[in-house]
C-alpha positions, 0 to 999 in steps of 0.5 A: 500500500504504501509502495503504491502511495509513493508510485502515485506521489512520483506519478504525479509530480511528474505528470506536471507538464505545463505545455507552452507558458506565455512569457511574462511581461512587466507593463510599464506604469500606465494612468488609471485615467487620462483626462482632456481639459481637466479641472481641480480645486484645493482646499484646505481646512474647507477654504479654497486655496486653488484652482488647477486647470490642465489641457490634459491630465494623466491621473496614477492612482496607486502613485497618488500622482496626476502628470498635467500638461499645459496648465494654470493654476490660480491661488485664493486668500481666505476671503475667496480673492484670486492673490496669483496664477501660474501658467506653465508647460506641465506639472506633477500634481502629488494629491497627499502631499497637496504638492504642485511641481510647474515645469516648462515656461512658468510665468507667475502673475500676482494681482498687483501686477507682478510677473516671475518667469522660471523654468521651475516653480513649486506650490506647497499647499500645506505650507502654503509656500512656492519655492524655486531652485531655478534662475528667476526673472520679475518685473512689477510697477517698482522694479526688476529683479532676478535671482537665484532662487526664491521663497514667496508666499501665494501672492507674492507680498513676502519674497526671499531671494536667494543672489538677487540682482535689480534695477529700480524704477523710478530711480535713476539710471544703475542705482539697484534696488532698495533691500529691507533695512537699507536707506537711500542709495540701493545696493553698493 
């Protein structure tokens, strides 16, 4: 009896003959959703803070991330009044971290007339802060400016500017641009 459990046992494992396997492929990361003319607001606390709209929009669920092309982003204070709005190329929107990446021709807009032109500009929501670690470039009723980088808040009121070159309007030919503390002369 026990010869004939083993002849069986031997039987079968032997008899596992898979014919043809197909080969197996690994599929690159494809969108669970693409999207022509996509909108999207963020908020935080219930208060708008954005509004994106995008040509198109490839949405990777599992990733959490949505690749937008040719898009504008228009930001909002706590009273529902537009403060900015960037336009660029494309951007990565990552949806849990509530981070945008604008990459491509951005060009910032505040609503007193500020333009920032960049290659690379990001919005962080939860920080409300856009960074940028990218040669800039600003033009605003009271002067030019250019930069290394930057720190700004949504509106553009409160900037860091990381080896800041400028000249001022108004001002005289070559005098620069007056920095926090300083008087009279601009930079020396």
């Amino acid at each position: 009896m026990k010869r004939l459990i083993f002849v069986a046992i031997v039987a079968m494992i032997g008899c596992k003959d898979r014919g043809v396997q197909p080969k197996r492929t690994v599929v690159a990361d494809s969108a669970d959703q693409v999207i022509a003319g996509m909108t999207m607001t963020v908020s935080l606390n219930g208060v708008l803070q954005s509004k994106v709209v995008a040509d198109s929009a490839w949405m990777y669920q599992m990733r959490g991330v949505d690749d937008l092309k040719r898009m504008t982003v228009t930001m909002y204070d706590t009273t529902g009044k537009i403060i900015s709005t960037v336009k660029a190329d494309a951007g990565i929107y990552r949806v849990r971290e509530q981070h945008l990446d604008a990459r491509g021709h951005v060009v910032a807009t505040s609503s007193e007339g500020k333009v920032l032109k960049t290659e690379h500009l990001v919005f962080d929501s939860p920080r409300n802060l856009i960074t940028s670690d990218t040669a800039f470039s600003s033009t605003s009723p009271k002067g030019n400016v250019s930069g290394a980088h930057f720190e700004a808040d949504p509106g553009f009121k409160n900037v860091q500017i990381y080896k800041m070159t400028g000249i001022e309007k108004g001002g005289g030919k070559g005098r620069g641009v007056l920095l926090p503390g300083q008087r009279g002369g601009g930079v020396k």
